[in-house]
C-alpha positions in Angstrom: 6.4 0.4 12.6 10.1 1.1 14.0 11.6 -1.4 16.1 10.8 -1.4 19.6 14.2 -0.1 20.6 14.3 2.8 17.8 12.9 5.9 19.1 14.0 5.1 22.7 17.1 7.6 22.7 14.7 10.5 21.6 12.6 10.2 24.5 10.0 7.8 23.7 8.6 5.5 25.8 7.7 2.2 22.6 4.9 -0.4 22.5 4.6 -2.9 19.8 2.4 -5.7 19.4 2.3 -9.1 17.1 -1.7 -8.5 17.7 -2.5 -11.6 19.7 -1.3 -14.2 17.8 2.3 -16.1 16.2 2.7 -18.3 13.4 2.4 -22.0 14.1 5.8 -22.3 11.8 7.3 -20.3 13.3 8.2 -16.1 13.4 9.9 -16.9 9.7 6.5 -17.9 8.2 4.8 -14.2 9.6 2.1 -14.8 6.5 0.6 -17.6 8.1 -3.3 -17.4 8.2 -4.2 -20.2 10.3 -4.7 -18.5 13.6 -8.1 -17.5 12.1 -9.3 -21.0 12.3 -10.3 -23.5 15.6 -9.0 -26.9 14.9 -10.8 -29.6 14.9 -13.8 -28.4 12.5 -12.6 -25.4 10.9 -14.5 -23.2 13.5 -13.6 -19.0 12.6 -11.5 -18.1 15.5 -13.8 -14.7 16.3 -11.3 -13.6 18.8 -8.0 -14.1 17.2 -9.8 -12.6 14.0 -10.8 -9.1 16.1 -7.0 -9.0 17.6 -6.2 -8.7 14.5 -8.7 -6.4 13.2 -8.2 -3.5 15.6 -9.0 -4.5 19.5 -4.8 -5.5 19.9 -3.6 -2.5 18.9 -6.3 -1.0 20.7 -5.3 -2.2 24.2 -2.1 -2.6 24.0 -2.0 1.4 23.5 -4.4 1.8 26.5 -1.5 -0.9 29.1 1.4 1.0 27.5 0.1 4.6 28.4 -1.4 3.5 31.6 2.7 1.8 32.6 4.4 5.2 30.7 1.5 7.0 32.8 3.2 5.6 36.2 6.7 6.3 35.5 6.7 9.4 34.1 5.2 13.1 34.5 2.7 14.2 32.7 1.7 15.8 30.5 2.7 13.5 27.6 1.6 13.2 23.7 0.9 9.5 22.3 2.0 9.1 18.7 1.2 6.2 16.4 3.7 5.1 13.4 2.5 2.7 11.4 3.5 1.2 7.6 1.7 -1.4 5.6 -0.8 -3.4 7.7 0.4 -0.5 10.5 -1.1 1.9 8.4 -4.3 0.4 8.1 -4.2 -0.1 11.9 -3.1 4.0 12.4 -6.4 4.9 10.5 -8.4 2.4 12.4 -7.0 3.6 16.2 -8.1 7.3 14.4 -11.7 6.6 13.3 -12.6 3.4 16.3 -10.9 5.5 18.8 -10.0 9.1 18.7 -8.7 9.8 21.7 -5.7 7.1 21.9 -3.4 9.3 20.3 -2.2 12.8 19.5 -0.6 12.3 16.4 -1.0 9.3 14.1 1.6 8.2 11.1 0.0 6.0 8.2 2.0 4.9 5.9 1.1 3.0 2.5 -2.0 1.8 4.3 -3.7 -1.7 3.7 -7.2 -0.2 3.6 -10.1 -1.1 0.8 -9.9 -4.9 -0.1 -6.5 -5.5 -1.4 -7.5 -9.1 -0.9 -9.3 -8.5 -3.9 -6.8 -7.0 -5.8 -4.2 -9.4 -4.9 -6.5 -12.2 -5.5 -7.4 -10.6 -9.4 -3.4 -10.3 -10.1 -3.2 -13.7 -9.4 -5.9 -15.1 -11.5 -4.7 -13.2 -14.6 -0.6 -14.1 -14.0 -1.3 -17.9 -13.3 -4.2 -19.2 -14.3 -3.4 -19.9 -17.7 -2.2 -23.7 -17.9 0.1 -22.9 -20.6 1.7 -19.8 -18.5 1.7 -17.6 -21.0 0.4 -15.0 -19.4 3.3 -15.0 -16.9 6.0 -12.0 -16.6 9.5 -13.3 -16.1 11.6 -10.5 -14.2 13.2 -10.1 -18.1 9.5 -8.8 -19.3 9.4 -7.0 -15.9 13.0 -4.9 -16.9 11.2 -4.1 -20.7 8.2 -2.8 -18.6 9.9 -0.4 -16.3 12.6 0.7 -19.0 9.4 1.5 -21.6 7.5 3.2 -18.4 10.5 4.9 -17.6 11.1 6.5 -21.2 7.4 7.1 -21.8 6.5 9.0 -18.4 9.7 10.7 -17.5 9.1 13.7 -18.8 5.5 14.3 -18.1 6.5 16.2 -14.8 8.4 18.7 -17.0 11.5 17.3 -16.0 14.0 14.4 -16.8 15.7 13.4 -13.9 14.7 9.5 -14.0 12.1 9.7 -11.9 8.4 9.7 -12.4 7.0 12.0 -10.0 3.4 11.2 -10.4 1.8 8.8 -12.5 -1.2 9.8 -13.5 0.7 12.8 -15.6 1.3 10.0 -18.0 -1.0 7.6 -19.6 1.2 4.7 -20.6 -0.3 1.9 -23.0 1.6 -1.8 -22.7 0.2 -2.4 -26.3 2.9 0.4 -27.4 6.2 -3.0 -26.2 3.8 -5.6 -27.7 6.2 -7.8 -29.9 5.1 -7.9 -33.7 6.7 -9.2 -36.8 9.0 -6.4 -36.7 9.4 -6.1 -33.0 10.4 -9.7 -31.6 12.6 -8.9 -28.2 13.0 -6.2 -26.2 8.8 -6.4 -26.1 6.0 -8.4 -24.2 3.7 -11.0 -25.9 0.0 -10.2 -26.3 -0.8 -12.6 -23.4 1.8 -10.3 -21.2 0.0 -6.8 -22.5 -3.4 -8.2 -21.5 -1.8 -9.3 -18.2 0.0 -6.2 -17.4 -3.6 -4.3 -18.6 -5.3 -6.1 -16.0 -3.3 -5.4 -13.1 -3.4 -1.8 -14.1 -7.0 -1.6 -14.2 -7.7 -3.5 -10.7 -10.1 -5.8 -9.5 -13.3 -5.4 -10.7 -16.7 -7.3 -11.5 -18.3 -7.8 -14.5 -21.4 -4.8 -13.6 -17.9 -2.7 -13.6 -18.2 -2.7 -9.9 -14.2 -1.5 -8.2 -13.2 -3.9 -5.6 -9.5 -2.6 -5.8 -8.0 0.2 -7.9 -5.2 -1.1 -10.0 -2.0 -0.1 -9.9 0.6 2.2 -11.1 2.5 2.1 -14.2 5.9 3.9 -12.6 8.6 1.8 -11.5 7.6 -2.2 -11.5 11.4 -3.3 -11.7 13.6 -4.0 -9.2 13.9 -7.0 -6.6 11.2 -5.1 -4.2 8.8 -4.7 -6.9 6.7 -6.5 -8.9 8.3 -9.5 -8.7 8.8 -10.0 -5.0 4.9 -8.7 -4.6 3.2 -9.7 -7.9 4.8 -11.9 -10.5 7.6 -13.9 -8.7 11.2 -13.8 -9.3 10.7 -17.5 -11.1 7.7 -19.4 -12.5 5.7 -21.5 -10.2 7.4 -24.8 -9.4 4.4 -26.9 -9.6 2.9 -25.5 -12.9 0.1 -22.7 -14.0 -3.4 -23.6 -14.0 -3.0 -26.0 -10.8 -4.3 -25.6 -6.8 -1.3 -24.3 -5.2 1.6 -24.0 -7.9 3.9 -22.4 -5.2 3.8 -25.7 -3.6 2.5 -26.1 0.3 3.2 -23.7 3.5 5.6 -23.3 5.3 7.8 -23.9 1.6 5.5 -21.8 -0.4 5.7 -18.7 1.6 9.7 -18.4 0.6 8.8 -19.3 -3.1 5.6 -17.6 -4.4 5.5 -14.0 -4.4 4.0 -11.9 -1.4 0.4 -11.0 -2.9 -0.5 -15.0 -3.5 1.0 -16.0 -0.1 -1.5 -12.9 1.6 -4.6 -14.2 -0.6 -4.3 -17.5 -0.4 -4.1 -17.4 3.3 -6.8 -14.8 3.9 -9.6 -16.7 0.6 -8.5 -20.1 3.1 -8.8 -19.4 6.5 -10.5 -15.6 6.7 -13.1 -16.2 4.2 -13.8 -20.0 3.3 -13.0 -21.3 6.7 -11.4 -24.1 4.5 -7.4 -24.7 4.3 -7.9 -26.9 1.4 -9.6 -24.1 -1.1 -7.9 -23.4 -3.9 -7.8 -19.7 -4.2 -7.2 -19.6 -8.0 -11.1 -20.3 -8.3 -12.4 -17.5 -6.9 -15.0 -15.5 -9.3 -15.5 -11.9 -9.7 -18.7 -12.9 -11.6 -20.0 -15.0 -8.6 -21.9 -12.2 -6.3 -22.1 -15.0 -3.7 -18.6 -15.1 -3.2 -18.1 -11.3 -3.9 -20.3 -10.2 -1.0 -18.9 -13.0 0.9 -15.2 -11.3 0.7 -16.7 -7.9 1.3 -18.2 -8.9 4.1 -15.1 -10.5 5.9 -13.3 -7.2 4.6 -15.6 -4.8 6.5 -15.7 -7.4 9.8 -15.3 -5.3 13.0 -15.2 -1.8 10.3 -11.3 -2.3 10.8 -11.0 -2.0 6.8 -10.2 1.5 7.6 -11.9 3.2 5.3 -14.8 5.4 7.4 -14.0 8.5 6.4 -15.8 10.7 9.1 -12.6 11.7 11.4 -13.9 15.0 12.8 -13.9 12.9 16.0 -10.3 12.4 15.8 -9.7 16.0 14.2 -12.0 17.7 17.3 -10.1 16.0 20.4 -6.9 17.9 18.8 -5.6 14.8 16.9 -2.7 15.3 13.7 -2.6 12.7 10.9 0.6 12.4 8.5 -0.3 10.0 5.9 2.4 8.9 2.9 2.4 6.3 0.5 4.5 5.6 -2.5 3.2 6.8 -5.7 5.1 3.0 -7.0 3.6 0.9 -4.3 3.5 -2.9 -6.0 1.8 -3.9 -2.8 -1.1 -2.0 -1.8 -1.7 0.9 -5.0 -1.7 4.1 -3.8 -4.8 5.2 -5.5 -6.5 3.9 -1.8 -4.7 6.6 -0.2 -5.6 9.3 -3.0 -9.1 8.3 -2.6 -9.7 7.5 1.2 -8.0 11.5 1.8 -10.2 12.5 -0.9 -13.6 11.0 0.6 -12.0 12.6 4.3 -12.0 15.9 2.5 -15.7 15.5 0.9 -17.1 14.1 3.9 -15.4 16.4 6.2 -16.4 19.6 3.4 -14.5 22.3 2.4 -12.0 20.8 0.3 -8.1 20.0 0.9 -7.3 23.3 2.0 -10.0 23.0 5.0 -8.5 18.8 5.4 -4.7 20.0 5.4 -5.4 22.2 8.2 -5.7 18.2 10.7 -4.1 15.8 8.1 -2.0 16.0 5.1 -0.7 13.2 2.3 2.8 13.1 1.2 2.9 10.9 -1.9 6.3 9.7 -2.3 7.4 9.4 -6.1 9.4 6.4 -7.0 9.2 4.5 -3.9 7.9 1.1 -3.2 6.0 -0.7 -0.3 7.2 1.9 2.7 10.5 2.0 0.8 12.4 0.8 -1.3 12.4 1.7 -5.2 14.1 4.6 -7.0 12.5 7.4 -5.6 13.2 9.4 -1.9 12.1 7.0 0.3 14.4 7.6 2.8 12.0 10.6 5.0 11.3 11.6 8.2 6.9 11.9 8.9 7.3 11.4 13.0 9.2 14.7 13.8 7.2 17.0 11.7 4.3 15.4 12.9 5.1 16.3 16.1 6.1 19.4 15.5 2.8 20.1 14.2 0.6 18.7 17.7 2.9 20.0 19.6 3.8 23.2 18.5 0.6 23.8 15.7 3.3 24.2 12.7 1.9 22.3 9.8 4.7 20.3 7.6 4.6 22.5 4.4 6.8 19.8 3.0 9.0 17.0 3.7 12.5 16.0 2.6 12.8 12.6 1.2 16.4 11.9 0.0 17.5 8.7 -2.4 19.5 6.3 -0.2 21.0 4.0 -2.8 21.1 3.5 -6.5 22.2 6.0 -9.4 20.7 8.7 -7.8 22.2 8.0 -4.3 22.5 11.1 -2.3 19.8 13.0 -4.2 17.0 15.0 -1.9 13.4 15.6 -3.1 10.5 17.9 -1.3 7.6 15.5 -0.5 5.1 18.1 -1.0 1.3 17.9 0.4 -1.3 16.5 -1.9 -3.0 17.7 -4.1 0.1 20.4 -4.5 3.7 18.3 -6.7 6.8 19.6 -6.8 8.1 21.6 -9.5 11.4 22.3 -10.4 12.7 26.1 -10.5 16.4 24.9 -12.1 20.1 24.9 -10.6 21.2 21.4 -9.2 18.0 18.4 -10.0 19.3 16.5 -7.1 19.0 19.3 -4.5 15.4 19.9 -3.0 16.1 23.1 -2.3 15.6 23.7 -6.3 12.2 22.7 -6.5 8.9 24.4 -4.2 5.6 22.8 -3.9 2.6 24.2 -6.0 -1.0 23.2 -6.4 -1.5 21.0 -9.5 -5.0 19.4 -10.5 -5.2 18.9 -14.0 -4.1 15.2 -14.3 -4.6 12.9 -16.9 -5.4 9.6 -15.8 -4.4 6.0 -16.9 -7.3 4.1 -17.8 -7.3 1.8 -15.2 -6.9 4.4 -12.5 -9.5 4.7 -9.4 -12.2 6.6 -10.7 -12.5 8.2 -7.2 -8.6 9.3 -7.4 -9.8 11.6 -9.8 -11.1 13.8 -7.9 -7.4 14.3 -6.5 
């Protein structure tokens, strides 16, 4: 979500909430789980837990419309821009309450049970008391070079970057050293590792908790490592109850998907700050149903996918998410806008007449990463309530790296971007045209596939 100053010279009146509750470390440890919890006895905090779930958000739009209400004329449009955890909440405010807004922005959402899938990552990266499953951020940089040379290409262009995964169906076993292959190249521990993390959280009935993630893009400092491996091994060993030490230290030293699963398996779904996350068991249906059940508390997991309420009181949605997400994988977002346009029937064309996806190629959680992450959704959102012109296509430009300077068309999904020659870097080059026949990664989503 922008800052609450950030949209104040375009005319906005801005409302933000920390959703009723503050880190008892302070707003530098903002990962901080506890507030789920009644001390003494380890009593669930129900009402701190359904702040957070949806009801903050929820009335905190209701006392900022009714104060905008009083100063100003009306009529007015409420808009919702949301990223991350925002995103989850934008689709939440759209299917619990479809009149709270006009227009709605998710962005990379944390919908599904990422829990899950953070919680899986984890048990195959440090588990292993000899930790040799583990991927330094060297093995990370021979990932994303090999994914990188592999997958280029398979949009029909080579312009260094990867425009859409699932074109290419990259296998780690292709780096995995050998007798003849002994750097540059992961260890068979690090393929199985790397296999697992693409193929997602899953129980042993082949039940999908949590589609795994892409192969496009892992490097960088706001990739894998600051979300899924770490930028340095564990300070207090592999195999061991918390190897990133204790809070408020651990938050700075283990990488962001531990700290969120750790926190959540303690205080969300154990009711225990003592549990060691790293025994959690996919093959225990106790504990499975347990996790889906705190997941679907309050249905704030924001996956209902029955928004003709939201779509009949006039309401827009602009959804995005980076096609290199290390964070939340953006197979959620292919498959919860697929199930919208199966529940609603009639297809994407029919959905993309109330809500359209802009998957965002190269880019990491909300930003970041190689790709064009640097985009505008609010304004054509907008556009589209209040003037009923659809965004055929947004502009996405690379802010930094080799490629600074370089625009891209963020075109509607299902439809990619193909490139008509002239000048790579210049969007105007390339126009947006439907595209279904993918070939899918084996660990993708199988619901994705109907994308």
């Amino acid at each position: 979500m922008p800052s609450p100053t950030a949209l104040l010279p375009f005319g906005y009146a801005e409302a933000v909430t920390d959703t009723g509750h503050e880190s008892v470390f302070g707003p530098a440890a903002s990962l901080d789980g506890s507030f789920a919890l009644l001390e003494p006895g380890n009593i669930p905090n129900m009402a701190a837990i359904e702040d957070f779930a949806y009801r903050a958000v929820h009335l905190s739009t209701l006392a900022g419309q009714n104060l905008t209400n009083q100063y100003y004329v009306a009529p007015m449009f409420s808009y919702f821009d949301g990223c991350s955890t925002g995103g989850r909440q934008a689709l939440v405010e759209a299917q619990k309450f479809p009149a709270d807004f006009n227009g709605i922005v998710a962005g990379d959402p944390a919908i599904s049970d990422p829990i899950a899938g953070f919680n899986w990552n984890d048990l195959a990266l440090l588990t292993d008391s000899a930790g040799d499953s583990w991927l330094p951020p060297s093995q990370i940089a021979v990932l994303d070079a090999a994914v990188t040379s592999a997958c280029d290409a398979s949009d029909g262009v080579v312009d260094g970057l990867i425009e859409d995964p699932r074109l290419c169906n990259f296998d780690p076993a292709s780096i995995q050293c050998s007798k003849k292959l002994t750097s540059n190249c992961l260890t068979a521990a690090q393929v199985a590792t790397v296999k697992k993390i693409y193929a997602g959280a899953t129980t042993p009935d082949g039940t999908q908790l949590y589609p795994g993630y892409t192969a496009s893009n892992p490097g960088g400092n706001d990739g894998w490592e600051e979300w899924i491996t770490g930028f340095a091994p564990p300070p207090d060993g592999f195999g061991v109850d918390n190897p990133y030490g204790v809070v408020p230290a651990s938050f700075g030293a283990a990488p962001l998907q531990f700290s969120f699963q750790d926190q959540f398996m303690k205080f969300f779904v154990f009711d225990d700050p003592s549990y060691n996350s790293l025994t959690f068991d996919f093959a225990d249906p106790t504990q499975v149903a347990l996790l889906n059940t705190v997941i679907t508390n309050f249905n704030s997991n924001g996956e209902d996918t029955d928004l003709s309420p939201f779509f009949g009181a006039g309401g827009k949605l602009v959804m995005y998410h980076g096609w290199s997400d290390p964070a939340l994988t953006p197979f959620v977002s292919v498959d919860y806008y697929t199930a919208v346009a199966q529940t609603l029937g009639g297809g994407f064309k029919h959905l993309q007449d109330d809500a359209r996806l802009f998957m965002v190629p190269g880019m990491h959680h909300c930003s970041g990463g190689p790709g064009p992450y640097n985009f505008d959704p609010l304004t054509p959102l907008t556009v589209w309530v209040e003037s009923g012109v659809a965004p055929a296509r947004i502009i996405g430009e690379v802010p930094a790296g080799p490629q600074a300077g370089r625009t891209f068309p963020l075109c509607p999904f299902p439809s990619l971007a193909v490139f008509q020659g002239g000048n790579v870097n210049d969007a105007t080059n390339w126009v947006c045209k439907a595209h279904t026949n993918h070939r899918f990664s084996p660990g993708q989503s199988k619901k994705g596939q109907n994308g």
